[in-house]
PyMOL Python script that loads the backbone (N, CA, C, O; Angstrom):
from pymol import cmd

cmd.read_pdbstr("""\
ATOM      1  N   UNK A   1      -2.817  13.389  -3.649  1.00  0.00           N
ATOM      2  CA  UNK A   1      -3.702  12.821  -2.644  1.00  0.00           C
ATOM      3  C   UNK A   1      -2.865  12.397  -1.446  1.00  0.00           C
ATOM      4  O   UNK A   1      -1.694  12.019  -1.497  1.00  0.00           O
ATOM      5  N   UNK A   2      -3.683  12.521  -0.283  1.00  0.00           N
ATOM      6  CA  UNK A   2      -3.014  11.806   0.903  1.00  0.00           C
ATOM      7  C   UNK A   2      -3.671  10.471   1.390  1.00  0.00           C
ATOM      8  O   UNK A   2      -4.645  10.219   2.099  1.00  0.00           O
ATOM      9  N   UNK A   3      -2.552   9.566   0.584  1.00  0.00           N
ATOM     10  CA  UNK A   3      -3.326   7.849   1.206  1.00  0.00           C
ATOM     11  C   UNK A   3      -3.281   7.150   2.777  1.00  0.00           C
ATOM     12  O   UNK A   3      -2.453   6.241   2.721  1.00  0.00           O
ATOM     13  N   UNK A   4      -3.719   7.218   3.807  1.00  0.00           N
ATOM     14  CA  UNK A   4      -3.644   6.536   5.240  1.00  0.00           C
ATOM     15  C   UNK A   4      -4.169   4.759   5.186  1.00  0.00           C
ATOM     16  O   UNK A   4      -5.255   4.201   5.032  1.00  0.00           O
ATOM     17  N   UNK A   5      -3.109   4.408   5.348  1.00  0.00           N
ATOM     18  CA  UNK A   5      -3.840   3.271   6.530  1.00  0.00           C
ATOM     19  C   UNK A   5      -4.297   3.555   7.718  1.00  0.00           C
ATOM     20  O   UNK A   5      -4.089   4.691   8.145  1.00  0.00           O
ATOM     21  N   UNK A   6      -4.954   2.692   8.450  1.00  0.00           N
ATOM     22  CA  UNK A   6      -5.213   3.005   9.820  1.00  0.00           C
ATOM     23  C   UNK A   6      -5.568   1.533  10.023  1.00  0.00           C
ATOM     24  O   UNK A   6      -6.153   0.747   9.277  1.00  0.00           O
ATOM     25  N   UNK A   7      -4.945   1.354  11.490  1.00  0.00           N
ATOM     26  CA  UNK A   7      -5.053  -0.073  12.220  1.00  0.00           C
ATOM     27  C   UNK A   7      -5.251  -0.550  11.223  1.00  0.00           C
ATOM     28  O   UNK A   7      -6.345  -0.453  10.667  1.00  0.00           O
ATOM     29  N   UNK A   8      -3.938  -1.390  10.575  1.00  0.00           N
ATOM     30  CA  UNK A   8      -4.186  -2.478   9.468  1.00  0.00           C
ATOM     31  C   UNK A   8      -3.724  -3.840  10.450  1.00  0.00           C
ATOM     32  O   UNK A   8      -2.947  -3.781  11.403  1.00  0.00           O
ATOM     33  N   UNK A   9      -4.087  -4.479  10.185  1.00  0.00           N
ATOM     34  CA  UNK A   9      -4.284  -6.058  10.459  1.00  0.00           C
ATOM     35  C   UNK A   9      -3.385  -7.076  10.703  1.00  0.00           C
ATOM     36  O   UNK A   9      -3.384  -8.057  11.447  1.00  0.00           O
ATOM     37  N   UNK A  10      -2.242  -6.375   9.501  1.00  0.00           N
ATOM     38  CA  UNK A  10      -1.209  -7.526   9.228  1.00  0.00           C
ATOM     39  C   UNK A  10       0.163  -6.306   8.175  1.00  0.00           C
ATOM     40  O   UNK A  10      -0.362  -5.425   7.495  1.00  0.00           O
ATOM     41  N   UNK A  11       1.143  -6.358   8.165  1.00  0.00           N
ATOM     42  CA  UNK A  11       1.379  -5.624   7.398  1.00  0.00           C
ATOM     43  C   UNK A  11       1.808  -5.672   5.851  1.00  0.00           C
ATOM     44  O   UNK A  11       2.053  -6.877   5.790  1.00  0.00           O
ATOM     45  N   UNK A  12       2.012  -5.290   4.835  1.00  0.00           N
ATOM     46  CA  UNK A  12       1.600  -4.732   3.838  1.00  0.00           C
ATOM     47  C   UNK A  12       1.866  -3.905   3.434  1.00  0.00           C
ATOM     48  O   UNK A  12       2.869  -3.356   3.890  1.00  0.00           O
ATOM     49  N   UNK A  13       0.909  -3.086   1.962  1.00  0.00           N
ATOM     50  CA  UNK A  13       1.538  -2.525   1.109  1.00  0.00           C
ATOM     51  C   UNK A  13       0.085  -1.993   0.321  1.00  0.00           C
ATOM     52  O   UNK A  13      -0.861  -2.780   0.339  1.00  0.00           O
ATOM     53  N   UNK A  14      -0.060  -0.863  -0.262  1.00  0.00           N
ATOM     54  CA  UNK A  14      -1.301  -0.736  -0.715  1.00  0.00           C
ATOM     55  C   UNK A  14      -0.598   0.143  -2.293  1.00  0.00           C
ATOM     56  O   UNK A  14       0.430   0.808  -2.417  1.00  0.00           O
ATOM     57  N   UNK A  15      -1.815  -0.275  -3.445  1.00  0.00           N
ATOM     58  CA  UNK A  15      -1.326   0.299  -4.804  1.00  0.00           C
ATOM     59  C   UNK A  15      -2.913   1.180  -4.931  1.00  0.00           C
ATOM     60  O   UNK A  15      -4.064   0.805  -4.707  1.00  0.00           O
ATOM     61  N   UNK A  16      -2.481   2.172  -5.280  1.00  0.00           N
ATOM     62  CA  UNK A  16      -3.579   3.562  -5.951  1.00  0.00           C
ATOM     63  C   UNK A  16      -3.192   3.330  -7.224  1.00  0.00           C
ATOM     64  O   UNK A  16      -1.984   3.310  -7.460  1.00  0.00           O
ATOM     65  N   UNK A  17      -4.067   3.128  -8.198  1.00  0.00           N
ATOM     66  CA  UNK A  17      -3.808   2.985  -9.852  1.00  0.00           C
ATOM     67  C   UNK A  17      -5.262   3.114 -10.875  1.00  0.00           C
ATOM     68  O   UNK A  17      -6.368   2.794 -10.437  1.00  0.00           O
ATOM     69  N   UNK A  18      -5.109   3.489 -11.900  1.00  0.00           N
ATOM     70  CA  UNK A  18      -6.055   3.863 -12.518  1.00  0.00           C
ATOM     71  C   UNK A  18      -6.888   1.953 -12.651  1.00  0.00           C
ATOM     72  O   UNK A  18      -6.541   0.778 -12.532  1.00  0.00           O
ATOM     73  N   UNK A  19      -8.169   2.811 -12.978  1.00  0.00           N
ATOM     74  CA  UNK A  19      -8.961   1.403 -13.429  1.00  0.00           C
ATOM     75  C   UNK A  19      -8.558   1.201 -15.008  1.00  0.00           C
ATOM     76  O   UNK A  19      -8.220   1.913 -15.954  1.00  0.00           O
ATOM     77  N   UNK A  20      -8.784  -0.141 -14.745  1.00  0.00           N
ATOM     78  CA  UNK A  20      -8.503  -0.471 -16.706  1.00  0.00           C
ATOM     79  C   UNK A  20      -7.314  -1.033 -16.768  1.00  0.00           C
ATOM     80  O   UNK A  20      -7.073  -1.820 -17.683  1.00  0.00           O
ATOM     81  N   UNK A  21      -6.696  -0.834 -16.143  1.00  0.00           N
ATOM     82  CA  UNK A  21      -4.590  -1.490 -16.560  1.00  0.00           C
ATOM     83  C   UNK A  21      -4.797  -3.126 -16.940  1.00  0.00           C
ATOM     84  O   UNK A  21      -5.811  -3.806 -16.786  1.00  0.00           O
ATOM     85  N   UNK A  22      -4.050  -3.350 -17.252  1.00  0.00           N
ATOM     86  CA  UNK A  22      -4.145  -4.842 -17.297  1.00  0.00           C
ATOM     87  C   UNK A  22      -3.702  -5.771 -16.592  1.00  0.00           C
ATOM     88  O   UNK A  22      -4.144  -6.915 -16.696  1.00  0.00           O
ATOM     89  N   UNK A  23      -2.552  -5.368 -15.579  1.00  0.00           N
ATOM     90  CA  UNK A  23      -2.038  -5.403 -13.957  1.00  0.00           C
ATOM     91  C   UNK A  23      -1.796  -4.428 -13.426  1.00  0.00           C
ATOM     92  O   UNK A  23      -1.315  -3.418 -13.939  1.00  0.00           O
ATOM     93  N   UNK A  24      -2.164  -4.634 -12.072  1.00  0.00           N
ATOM     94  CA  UNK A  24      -1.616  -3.448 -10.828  1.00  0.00           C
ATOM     95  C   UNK A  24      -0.109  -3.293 -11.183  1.00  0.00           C
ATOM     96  O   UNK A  24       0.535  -4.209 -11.695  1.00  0.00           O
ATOM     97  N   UNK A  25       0.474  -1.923 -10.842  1.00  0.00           N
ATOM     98  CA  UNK A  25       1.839  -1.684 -10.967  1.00  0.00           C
ATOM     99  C   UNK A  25       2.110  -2.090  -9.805  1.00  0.00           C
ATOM    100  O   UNK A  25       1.379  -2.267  -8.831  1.00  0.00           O
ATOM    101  N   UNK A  26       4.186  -2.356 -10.085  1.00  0.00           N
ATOM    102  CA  UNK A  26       4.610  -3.252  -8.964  1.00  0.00           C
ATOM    103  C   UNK A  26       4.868  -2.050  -7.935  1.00  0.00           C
ATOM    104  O   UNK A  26       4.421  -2.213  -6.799  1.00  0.00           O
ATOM    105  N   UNK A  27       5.301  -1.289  -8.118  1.00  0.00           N
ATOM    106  CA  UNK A  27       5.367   0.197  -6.776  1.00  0.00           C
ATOM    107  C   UNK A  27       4.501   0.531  -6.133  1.00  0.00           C
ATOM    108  O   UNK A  27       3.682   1.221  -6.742  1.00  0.00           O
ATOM    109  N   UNK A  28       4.229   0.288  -4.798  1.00  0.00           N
ATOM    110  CA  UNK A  28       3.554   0.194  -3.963  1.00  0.00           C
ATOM    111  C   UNK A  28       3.213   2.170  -3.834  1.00  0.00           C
ATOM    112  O   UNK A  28       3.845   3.169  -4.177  1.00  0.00           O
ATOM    113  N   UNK A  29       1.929   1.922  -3.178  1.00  0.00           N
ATOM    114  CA  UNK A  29       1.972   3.685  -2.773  1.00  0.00           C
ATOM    115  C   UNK A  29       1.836   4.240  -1.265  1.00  0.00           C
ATOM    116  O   UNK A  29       1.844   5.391  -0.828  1.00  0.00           O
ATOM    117  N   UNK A  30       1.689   2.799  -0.542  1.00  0.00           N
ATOM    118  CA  UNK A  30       2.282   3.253   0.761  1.00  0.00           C
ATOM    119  C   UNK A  30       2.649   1.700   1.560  1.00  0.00           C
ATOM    120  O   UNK A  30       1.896   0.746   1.366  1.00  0.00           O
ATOM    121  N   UNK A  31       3.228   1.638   1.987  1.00  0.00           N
ATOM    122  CA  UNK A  31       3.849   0.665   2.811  1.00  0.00           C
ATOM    123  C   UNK A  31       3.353   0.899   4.234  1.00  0.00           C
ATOM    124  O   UNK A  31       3.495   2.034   4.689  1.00  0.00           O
ATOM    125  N   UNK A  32       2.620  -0.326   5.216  1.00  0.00           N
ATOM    126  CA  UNK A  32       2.562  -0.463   6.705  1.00  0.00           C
ATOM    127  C   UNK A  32       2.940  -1.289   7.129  1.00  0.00           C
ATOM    128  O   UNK A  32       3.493  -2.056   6.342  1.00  0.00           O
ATOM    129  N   UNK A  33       2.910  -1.691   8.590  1.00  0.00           N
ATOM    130  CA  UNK A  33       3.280  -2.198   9.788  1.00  0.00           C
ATOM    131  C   UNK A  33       2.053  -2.843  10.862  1.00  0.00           C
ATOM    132  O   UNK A  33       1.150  -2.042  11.102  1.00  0.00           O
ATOM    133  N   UNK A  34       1.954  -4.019  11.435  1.00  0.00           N
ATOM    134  CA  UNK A  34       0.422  -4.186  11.800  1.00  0.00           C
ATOM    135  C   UNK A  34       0.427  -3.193  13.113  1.00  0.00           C
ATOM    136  O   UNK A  34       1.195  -2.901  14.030  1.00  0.00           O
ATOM    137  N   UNK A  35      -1.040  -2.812  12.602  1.00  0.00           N
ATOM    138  CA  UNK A  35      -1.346  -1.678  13.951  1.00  0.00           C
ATOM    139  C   UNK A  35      -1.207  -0.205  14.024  1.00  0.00           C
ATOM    140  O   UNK A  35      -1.729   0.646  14.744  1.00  0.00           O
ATOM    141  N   UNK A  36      -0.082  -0.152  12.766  1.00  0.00           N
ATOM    142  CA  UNK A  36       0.404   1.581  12.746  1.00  0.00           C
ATOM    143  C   UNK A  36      -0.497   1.972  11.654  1.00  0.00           C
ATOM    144  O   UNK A  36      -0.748   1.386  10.601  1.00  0.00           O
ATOM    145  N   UNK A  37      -0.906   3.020  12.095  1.00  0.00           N
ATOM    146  CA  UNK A  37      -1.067   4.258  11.208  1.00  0.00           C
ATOM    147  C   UNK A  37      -0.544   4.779  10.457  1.00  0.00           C
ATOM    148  O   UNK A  37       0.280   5.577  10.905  1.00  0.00           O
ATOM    149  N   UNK A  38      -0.621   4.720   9.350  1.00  0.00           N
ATOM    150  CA  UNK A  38       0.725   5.251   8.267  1.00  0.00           C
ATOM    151  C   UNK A  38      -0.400   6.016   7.350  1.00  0.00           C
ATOM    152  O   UNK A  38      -1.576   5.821   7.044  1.00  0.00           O
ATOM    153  N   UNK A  39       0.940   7.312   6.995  1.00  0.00           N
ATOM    154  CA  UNK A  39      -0.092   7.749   5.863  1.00  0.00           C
ATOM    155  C   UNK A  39       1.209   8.484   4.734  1.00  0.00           C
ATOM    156  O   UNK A  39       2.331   8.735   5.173  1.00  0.00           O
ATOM    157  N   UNK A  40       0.756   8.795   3.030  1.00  0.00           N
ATOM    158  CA  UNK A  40       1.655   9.178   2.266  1.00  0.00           C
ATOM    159  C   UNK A  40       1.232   9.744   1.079  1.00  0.00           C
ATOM    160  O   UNK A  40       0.480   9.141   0.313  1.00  0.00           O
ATOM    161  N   UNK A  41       1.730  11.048   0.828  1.00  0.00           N
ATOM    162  CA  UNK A  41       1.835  11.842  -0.407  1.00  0.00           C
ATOM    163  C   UNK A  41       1.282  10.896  -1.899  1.00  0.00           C
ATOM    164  O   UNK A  41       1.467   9.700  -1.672  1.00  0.00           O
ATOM    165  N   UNK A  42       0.882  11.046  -2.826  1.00  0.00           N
ATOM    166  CA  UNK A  42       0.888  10.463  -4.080  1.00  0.00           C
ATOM    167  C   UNK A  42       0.426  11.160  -4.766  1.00  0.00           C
ATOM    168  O   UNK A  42      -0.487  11.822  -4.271  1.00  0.00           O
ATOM    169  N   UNK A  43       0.775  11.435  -6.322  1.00  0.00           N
ATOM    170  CA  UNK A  43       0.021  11.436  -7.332  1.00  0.00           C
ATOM    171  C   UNK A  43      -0.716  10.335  -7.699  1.00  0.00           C
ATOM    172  O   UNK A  43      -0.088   9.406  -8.208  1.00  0.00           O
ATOM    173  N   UNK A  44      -2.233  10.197  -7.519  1.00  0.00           N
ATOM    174  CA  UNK A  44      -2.814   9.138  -8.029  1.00  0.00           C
ATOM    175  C   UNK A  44      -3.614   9.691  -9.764  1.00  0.00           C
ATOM    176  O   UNK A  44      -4.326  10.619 -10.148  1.00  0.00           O
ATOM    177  N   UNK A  45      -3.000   8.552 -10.339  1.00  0.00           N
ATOM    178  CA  UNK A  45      -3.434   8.892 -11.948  1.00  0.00           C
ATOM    179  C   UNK A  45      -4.694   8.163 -12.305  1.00  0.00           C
ATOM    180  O   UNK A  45      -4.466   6.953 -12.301  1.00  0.00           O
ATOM    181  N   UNK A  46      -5.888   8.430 -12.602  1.00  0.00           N
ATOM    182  CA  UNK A  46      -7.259   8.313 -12.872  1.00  0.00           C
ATOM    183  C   UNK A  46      -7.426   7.454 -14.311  1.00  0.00           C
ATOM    184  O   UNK A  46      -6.326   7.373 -14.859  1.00  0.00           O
ATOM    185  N   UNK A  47      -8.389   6.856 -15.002  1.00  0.00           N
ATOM    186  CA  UNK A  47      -8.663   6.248 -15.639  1.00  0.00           C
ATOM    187  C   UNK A  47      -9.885   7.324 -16.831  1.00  0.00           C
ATOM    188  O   UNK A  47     -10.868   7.925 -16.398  1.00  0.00           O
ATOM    189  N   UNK A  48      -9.571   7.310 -17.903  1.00  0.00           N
ATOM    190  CA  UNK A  48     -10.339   7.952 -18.590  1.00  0.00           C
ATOM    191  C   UNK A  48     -11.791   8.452 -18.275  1.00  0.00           C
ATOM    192  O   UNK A  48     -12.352   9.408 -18.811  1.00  0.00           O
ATOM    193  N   UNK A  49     -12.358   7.522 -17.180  1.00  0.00           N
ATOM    194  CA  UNK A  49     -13.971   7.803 -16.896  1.00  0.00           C
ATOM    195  C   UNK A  49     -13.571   8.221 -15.213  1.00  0.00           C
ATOM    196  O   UNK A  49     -14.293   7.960 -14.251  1.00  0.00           O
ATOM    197  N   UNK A  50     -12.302   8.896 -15.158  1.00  0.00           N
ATOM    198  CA  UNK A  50     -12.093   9.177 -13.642  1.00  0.00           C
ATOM    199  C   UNK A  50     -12.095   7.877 -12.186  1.00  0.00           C
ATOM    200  O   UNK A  50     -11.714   8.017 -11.024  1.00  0.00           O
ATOM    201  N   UNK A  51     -12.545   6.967 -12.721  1.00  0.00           N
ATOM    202  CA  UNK A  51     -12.091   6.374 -11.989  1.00  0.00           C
ATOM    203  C   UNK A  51     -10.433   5.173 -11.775  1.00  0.00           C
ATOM    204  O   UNK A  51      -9.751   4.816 -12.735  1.00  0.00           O
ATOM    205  N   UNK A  52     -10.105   4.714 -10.056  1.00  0.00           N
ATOM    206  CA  UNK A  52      -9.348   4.260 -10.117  1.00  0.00           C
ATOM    207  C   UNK A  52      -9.605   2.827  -8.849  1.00  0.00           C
ATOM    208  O   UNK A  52     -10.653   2.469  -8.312  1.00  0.00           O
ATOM    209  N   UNK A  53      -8.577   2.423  -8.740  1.00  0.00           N
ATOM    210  CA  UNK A  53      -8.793   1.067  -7.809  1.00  0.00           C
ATOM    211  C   UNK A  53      -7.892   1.563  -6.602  1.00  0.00           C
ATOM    212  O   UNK A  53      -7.497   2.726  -6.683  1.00  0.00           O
ATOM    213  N   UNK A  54      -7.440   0.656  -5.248  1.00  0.00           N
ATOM    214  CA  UNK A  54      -7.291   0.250  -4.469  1.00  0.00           C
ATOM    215  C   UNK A  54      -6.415  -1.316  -4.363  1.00  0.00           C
ATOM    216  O   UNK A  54      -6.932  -2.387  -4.682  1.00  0.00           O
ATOM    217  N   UNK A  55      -6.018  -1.273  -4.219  1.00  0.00           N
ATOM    218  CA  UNK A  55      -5.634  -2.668  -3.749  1.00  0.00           C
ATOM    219  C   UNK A  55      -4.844  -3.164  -2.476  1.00  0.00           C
ATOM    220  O   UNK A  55      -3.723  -2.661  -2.409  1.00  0.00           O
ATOM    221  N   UNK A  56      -5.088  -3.829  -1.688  1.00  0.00           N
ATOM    222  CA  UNK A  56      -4.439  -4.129  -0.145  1.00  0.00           C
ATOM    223  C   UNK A  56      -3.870  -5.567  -0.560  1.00  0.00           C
ATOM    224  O   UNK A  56      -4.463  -6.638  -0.689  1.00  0.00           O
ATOM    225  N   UNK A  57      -2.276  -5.172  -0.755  1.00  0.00           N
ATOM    226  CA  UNK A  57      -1.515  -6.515  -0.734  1.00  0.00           C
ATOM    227  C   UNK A  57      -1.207  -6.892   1.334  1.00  0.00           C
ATOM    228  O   UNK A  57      -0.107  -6.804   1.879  1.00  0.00           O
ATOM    229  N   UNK A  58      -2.174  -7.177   1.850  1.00  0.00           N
ATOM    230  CA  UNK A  58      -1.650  -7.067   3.077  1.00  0.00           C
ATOM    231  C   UNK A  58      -2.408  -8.559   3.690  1.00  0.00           C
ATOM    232  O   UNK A  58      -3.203  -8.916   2.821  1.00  0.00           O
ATOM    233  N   UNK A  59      -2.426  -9.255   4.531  1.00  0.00           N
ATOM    234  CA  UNK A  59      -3.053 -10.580   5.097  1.00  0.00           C
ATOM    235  C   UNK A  59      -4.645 -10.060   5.753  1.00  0.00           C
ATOM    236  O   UNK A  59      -5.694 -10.698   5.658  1.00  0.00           O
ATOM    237  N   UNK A  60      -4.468  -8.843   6.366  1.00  0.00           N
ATOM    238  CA  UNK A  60      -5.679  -8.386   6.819  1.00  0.00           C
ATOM    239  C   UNK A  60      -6.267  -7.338   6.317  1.00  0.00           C
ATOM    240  O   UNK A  60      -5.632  -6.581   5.583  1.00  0.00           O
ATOM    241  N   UNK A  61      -7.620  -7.107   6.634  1.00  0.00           N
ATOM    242  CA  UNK A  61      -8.215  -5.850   6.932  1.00  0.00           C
ATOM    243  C   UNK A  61      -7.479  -4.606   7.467  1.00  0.00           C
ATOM    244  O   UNK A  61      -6.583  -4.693   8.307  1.00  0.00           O
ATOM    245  N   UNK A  62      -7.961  -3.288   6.865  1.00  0.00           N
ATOM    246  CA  UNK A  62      -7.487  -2.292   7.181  1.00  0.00           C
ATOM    247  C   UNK A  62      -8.824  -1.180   6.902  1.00  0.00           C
ATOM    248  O   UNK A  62      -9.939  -1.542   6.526  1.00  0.00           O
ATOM    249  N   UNK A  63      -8.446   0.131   7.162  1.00  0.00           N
ATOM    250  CA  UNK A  63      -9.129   1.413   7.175  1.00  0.00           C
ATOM    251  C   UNK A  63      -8.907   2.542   6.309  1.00  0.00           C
ATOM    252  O   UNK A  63      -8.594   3.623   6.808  1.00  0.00           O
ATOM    253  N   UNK A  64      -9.041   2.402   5.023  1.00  0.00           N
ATOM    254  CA  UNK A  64      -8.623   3.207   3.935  1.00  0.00           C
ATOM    255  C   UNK A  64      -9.179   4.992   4.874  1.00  0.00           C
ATOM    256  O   UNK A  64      -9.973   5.253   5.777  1.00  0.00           O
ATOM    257  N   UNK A  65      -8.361   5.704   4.130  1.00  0.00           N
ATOM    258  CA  UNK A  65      -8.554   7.378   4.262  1.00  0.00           C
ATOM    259  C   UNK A  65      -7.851   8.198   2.975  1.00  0.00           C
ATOM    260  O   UNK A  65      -6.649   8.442   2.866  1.00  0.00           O
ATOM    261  N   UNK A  66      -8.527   8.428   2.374  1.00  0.00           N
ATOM    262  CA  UNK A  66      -7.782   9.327   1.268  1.00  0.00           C
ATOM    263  C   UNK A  66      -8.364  10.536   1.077  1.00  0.00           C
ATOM    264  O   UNK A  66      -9.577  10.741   1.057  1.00  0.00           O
ATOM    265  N   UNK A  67      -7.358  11.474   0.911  1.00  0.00           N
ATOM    266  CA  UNK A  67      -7.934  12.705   0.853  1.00  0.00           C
ATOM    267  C   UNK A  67      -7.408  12.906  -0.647  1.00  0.00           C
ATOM    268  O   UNK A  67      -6.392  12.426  -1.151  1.00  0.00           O
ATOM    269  N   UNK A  68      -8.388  13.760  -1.236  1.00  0.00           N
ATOM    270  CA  UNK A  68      -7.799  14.708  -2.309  1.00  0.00           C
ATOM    271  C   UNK A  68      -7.442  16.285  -2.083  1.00  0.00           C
ATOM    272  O   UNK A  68      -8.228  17.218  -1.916  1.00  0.00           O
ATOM    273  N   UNK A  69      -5.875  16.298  -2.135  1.00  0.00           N
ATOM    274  CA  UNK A  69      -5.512  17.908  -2.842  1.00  0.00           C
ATOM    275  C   UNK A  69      -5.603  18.484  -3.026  1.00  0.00           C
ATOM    276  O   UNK A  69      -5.701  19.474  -2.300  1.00  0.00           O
ATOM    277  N   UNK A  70      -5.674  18.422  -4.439  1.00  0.00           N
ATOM    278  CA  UNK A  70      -5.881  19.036  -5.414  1.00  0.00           C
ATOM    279  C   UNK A  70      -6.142  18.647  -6.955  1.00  0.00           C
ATOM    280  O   UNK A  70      -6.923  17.699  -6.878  1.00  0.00           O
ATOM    281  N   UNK A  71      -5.916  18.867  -8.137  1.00  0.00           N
ATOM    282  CA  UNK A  71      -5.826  18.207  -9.197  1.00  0.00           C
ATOM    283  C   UNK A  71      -5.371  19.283 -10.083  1.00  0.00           C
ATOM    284  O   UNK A  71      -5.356  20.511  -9.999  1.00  0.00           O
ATOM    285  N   UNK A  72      -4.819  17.983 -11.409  1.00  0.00           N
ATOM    286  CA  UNK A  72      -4.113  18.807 -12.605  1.00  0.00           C
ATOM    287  C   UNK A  72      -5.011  19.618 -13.623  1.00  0.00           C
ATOM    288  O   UNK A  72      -6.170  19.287 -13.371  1.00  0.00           O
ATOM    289  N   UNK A  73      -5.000  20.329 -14.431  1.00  0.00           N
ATOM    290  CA  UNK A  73      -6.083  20.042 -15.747  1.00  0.00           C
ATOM    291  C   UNK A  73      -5.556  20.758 -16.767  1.00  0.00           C
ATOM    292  O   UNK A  73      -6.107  20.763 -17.868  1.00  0.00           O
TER     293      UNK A  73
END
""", "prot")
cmd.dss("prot")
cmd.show_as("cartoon", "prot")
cmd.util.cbc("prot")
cmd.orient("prot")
């Protein structure tokens, strides 16, 4: 997948991770800057019922964009 911020708020750090874990992992999956646009490569790994979370370790608001790829099977 390709994860973007866009105009984030404050800067930060965002985690792509399956739903269900029992904590977010500590490796971030993209790192920003307030105001920049950033965007980055990942394998994001899914949760048995396909779904996954999001999380914005950042002070503000931001503009999620994710694209999907492709996938494994």
């Amino acid at each position: 997948a390709n994860v973007t911020a866009v105009n984030p708020a404050a800067t930060g750090d965002l985690l792509v991770y399956p739903n269900g874990l029992s904590s977010p992992p500590t490796a971030s999956t993209l790192s920003f800057s307030t105001g920049r646009t950033r965007a980055n490569n990942a394998i994001v790994y899914l949760a048995s019922d396909g779904s996954f979370l999001v999380k914005n370790n950042a002070a503000g608001a931001l503009d999620l964009v994710l694209d999907v790829n492709g996938y494994f099977k």
